[in-house]
C-alpha positions as CSV (number, residue, x, y, z in Angstrom):
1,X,5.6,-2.6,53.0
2,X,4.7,-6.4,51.9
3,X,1.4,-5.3,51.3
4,X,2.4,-2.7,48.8
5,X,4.6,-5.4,47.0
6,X,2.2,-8.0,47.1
7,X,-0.3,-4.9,45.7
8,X,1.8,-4.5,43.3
9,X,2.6,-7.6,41.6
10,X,-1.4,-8.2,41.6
11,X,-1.3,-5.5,39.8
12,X,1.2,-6.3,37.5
13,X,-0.1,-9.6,36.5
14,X,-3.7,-8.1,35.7
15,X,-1.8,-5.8,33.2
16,X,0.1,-9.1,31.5
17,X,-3.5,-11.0,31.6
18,X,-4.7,-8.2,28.8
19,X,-2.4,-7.8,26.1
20,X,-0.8,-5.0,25.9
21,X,-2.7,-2.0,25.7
22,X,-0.3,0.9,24.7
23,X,0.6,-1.2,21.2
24,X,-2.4,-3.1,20.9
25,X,-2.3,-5.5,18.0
26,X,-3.9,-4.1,14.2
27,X,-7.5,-5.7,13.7
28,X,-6.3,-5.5,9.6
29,X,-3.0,-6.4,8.4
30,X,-2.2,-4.7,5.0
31,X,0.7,-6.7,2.9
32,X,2.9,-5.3,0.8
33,X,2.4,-5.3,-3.2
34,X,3.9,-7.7,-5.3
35,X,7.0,-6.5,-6.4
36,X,7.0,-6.6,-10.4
37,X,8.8,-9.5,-12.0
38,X,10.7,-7.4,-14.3
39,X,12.7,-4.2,-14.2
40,X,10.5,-2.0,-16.9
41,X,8.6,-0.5,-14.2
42,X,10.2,2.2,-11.3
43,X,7.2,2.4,-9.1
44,X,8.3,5.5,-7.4
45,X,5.2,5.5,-4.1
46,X,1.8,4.9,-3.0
47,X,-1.0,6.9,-5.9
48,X,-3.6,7.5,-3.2
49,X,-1.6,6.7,0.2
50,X,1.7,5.3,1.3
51,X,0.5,1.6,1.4
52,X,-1.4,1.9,-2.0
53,X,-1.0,-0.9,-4.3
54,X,-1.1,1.5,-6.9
55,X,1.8,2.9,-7.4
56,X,2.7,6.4,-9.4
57,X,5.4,5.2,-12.3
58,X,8.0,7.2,-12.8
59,X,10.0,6.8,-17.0
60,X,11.6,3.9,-18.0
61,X,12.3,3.4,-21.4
62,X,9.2,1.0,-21.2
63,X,6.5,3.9,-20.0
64,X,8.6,6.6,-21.6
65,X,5.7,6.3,-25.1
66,X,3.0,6.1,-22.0
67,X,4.3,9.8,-20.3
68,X,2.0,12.6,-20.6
69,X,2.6,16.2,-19.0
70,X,-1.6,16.0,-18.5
71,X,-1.7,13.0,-16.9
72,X,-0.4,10.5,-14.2
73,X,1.3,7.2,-14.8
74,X,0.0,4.9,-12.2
75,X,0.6,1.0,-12.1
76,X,-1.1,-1.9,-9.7
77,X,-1.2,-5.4,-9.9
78,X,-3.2,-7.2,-12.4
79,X,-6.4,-8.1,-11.4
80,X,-5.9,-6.8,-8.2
81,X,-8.7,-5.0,-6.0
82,X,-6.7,-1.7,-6.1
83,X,-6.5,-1.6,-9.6
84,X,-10.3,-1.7,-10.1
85,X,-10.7,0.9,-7.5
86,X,-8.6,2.9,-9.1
87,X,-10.6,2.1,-12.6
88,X,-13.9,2.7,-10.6
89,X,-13.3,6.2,-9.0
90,X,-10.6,7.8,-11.0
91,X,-11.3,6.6,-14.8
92,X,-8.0,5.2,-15.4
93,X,-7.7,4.1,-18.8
94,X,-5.1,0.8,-19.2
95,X,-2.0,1.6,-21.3
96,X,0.3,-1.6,-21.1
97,X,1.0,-4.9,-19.0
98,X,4.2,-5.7,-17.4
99,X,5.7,-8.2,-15.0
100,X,2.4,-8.6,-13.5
101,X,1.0,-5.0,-13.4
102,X,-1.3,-3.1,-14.8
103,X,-0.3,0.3,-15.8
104,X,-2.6,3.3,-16.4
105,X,-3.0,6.6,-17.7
106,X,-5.3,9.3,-15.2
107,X,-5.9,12.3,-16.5
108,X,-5.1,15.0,-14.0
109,X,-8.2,17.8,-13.0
């Protein structure tokens, strides 16, 4: 019976020695965007995923003149990496500047 104990806090220690394995840590940690510094934009979620720092924009009286039925309202951070990917692959043609974002018009396929 000792030997089973002793086999099994051997055991146990070996497990602490490599991190933890079921929730091993990220290799990438993704930040959240800047939130904008004024209140003309309601960034509503993620344009091309969930953590996207491009965010779809919903109307504000701001973007209300920057709404079209054919196209999407999107806004990123200024100068950010996101918003040139989003230039790069999608077209998206800048529309205005606000509280630190960038917000563009993509025309829908």
């Amino acid at each position: 019976m000792k030997k089973l104990v002793v086999l099994g806090m051997a055991i146990a220690l070996a497990g602490c020695e490599g991190g933890n394995t079921l929730y091993p840590e990220p290799d990438v940690i993704v930040d959240p965007a800047p939130l904008p510094t004024t209140d003309n934009l309601n960034l509503v979620r993620g344009y091309r995923s969930a953590d996207d720092w491009c965010q779809v924009t919903g109307e504000t009286a701001f973007t209300a003149e920057f709404l079209d039925h054919t196209a999407d309202l999107v806004s990123c951070p200024t100068g950010s990496n996101a918003a040139q990917s989003l230039v790069d692959t999608y077209g998206a043609r800048q529309v205005a500047e606000t509280g630190g974002y960038t917000v563009y018009s993509i025309q829908r396929e």
